[in-house]
C-alpha positions as CSV (number, residue, x, y, z in Angstrom):
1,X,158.1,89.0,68.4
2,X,158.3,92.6,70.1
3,X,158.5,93.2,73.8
4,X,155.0,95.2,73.1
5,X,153.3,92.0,71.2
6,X,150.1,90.5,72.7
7,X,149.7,86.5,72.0
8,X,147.6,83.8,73.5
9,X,148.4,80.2,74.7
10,X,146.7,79.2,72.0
11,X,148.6,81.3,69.2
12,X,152.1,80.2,70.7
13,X,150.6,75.9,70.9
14,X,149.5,76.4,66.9
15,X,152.8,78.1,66.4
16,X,154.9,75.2,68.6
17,X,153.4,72.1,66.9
18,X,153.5,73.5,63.5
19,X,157.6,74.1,64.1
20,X,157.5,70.3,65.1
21,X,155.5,68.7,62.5
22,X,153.1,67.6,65.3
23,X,149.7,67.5,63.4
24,X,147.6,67.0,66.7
25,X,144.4,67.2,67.9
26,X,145.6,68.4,71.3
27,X,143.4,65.7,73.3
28,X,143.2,67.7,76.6
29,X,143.8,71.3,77.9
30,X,144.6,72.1,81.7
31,X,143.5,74.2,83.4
32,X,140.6,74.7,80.2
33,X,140.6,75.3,77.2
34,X,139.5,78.8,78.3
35,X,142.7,79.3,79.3
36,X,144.4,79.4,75.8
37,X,142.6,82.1,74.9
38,X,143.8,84.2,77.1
39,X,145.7,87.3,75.9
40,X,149.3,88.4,77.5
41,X,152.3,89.6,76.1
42,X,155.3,87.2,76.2
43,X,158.0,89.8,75.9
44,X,160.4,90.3,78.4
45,X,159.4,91.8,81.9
46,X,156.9,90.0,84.2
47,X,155.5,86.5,83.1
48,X,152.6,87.1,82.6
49,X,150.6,83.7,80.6
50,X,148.1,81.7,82.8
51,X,149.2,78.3,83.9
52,X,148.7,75.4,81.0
53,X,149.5,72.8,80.0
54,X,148.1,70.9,76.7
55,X,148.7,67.3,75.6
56,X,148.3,65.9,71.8
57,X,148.8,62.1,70.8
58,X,152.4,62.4,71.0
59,X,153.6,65.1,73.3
60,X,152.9,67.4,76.3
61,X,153.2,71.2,76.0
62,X,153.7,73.3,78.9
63,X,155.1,76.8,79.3
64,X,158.7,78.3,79.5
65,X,160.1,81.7,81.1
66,X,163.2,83.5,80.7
67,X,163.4,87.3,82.2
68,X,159.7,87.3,81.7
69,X,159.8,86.3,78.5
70,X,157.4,83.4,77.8
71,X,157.2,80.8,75.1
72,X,156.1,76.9,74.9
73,X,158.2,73.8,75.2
74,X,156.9,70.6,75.2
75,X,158.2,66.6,75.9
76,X,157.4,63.4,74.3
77,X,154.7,61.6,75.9
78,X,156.4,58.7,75.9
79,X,159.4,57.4,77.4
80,X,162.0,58.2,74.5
81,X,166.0,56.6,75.4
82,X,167.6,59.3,74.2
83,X,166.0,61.4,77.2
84,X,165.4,65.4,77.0
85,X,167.8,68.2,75.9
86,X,167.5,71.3,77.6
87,X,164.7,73.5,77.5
88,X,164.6,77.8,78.2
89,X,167.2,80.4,78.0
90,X,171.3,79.9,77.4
């Protein structure tokens, strides 16, 4: 994705539960789901995506900035043993 690009929540949550095999629904958008529609551009510079956070049946997306540049992570919903590894830049 180029620093110039112009994405929405929504774009980047298809785009993150596709790389995790997560077939959804998402059950519940916060703030809205007018939110995820939204445009911004996640390149690097000023973070500029609304705040969000969207859950499906088995995990909770929520975003991530590093330098301005913005993408989704997300958690299990439930309790997993093996805990969380990190999320954002290295």
């Amino acid at each position: 994705m180029s620093d110039d690009s112009v994405t929405t929540w929504r774009d980047l949550l298809r785009e993150a539960m596709e790389g995790l095999g997560d077939p959804g629904p998402v059950v519940a958008y916060a703030p809205d789901e007018a939110a995820f529609g939204i445009e911004f551009s996640p390149g690097y510079g000023l973070a500029e995506g609304p705040a969000m956070l969207a859950w499906t049946a088995t995990r909770v997306y929520f975003p991530l900035v590093d330098d301005g540049r913005e993408w989704l992570g997300s958690a299990p919903r439930d309790p997993q043993a093996a805990g969380q590894k990190h999320l954002g830049g290295e």
